[in-house]
Structures are given as structure tokens and as C-alpha cells.
C-alpha positions, -999 to 999 in steps of 0.1 A, spaced: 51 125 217 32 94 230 33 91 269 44 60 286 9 47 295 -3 53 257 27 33 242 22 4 264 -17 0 256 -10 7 221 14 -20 223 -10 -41 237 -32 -37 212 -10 -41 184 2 -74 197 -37 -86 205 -40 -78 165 -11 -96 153 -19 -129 177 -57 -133 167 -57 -119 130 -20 -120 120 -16 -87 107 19 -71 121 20 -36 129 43 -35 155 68 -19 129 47 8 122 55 44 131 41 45 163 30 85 158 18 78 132 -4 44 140 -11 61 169 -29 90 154 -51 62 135 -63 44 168 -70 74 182 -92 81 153 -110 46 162 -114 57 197 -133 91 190 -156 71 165 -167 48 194 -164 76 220 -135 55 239 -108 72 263 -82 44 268 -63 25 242 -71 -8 257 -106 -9 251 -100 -11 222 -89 -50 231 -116 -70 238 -138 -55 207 -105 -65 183 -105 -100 202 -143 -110 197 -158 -85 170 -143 -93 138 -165 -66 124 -150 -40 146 -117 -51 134 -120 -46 98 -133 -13 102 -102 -3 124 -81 -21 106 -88 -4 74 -81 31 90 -49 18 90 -47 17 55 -28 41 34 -39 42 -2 -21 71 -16 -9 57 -52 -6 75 -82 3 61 -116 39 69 -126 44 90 -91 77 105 -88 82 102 -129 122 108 -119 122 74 -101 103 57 -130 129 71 -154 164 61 -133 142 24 -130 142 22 -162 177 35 -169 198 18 -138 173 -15 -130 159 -21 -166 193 -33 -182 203 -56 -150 169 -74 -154 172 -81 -191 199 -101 -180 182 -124 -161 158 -153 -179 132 -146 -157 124 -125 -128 95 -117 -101 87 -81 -87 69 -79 -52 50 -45 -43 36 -43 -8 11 -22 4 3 -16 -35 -30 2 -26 -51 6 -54 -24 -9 -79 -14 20 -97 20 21 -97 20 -20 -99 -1 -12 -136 29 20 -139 58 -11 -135 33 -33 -160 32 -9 -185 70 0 -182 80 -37 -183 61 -41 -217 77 -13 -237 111 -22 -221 103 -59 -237 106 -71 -207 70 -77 -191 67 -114 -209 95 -127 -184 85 -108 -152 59 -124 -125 43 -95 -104 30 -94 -72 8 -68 -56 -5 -73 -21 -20 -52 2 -41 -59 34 -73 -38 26 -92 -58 3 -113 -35 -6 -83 -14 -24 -69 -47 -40 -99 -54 -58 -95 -20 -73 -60 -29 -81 -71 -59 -100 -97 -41 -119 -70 -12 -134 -100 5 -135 -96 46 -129 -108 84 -131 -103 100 -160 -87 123 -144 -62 100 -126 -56 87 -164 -47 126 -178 -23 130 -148 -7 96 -151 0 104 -187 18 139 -181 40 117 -153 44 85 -178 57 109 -202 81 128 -180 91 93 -167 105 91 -202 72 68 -213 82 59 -253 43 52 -262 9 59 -250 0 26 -232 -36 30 -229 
């Protein structure tokens, strides 16, 4: 539960962010972007939200590193292989009707289920006719996306969930 005084710094703060830098996260889950900036706080040994301002105003440093605690990057490649399988079964056929098509993912992380989507497209024949889109706003995790570039061990769990996903090849 956030108390009053809380939520109204912590909108502060989020509306400070979004006026100088332009990054929105007034949408958020306020427990649970709350539980981040209070993460920040104990790092710099802070006790009110709002001093948190002025260093996100004038420290552009200081903002990056807060505002990548704000960044979930949990991805997996073909995550949830019984979504992957009803994509390809329900939104697979609609698309092949259309001449051309774009996919967006936000907050794509590390790309993996952006390459999961790739590799899907390709066997469904579909891939040539499809422009994809990945963003993200931690940079650091979107140059690993552009890479494709994972742990072996990521790679031997991805395949057990491409395959239950009803994968038809082995893509890599």
C-alpha cells in the first residue's frame, strides 16, 4: 500500500522524468515502480522520494542508472510455447492474407521472443512479408537483442519450448 505523501512525490518524480527525458511511466504499476525507486533511494542512502528530483533534473548520469532499474528484461525464447502454438494456429492464417504486414514488440528486452516471432514467421513462409519492430528503453538490453547472441543454455531451453510450441524444424 503506498501512503498518500509517497504517491504524490512519486508522482512528482515520474512527471519530472517524463518532462525532461520523455520516458512515460506514469502508467506503470505504481507498487510496483515504487518498489524500484525505493531501491534507488537505499543505493544513495535517500529517505524522501523527492530527492530524487533535482539529481533526475541535472544529473543525466544519475538518470540512466535509475532509469535502468526500471527495466524489466525477463524474455525467454518461445516463453509460454502454448501462446506460440495458438499464434501460429489462430494469427498465422489471418496474416497470410494480407500482402504485407508489420509486428511491433515493446519492451522486447533482450529480443528473444522478437528472434522466437522471426524464426516462426520463416517456417510459416511468412517472415519475407513481415517488418518487425523491437524497442525497448534500456539500450543496453537492445544491443543484445540486435546481436541474437545467447547462452547455450538459454539456446537448449528455447529449443524444448520451440518444439512444444509445435516448432516444424530446428531453426538454429
Amino acid at each position: 500500500m503506498i501512503n498518500e505523501l509517497d504517491h504524490y512525490e512519486l508522482g512528482l518524480l515520474l512527471d519530472a522524468i517524463e518532462h525532461r527525458w520523455g520516458y512515460d511511466f506514469r502508467d506503470y504499476a505504481r507498487t510496483s515502480i515504487l518498489r524500484r525507486v525505493k531501491n534507488v533511494m537505499i543505493r544513495h542512502r535517500m529517505k524522501h522520494i523527492s530527492e530524487l528530483i533535482p539529481r533526475v533534473l541535472h544529473e543525466p548520469a544519475f538518470f540512466q542508472d535509475m532509469v535502468m532499474d526500471f527495466s524489466i528484461t525477463v524474455t525467454e525464447m518461445f516463453r509460454d510455447p502454448s501462446v506460440w502454438a495458438k499464434i501460429v494456429h489462430d494469427i498465422f492464417p489471418r496474416l497470410n492474407t494480407y500482402p504485407y504486414f508489420k509486428i511491433w514488440h515493446t519492451a522486447c528486452a533482450t529480443g528473444e521472443e522478437v528472434w522466437s516471432m522471426a524464426i516462426l514467421l520463416k517456417e510459416a513462409g511468412l517472415l519475407e512479408r513481415a517488418t518487425i519492430y523491437a524497442t525497448d528503453f534500456n539500450d543496453i538490453a537492445l544491443d543484445t537483442a540486435k546481436k541474437g547472441i545467447y547462452p547455450i543454455k538459454h539456446m537448449q531451453a528455447a529449443h524444448r519450448h520451440y518444439m512444444k510450441a509445435g516448432g516444424a524444424k530446428h531453426p538454429w
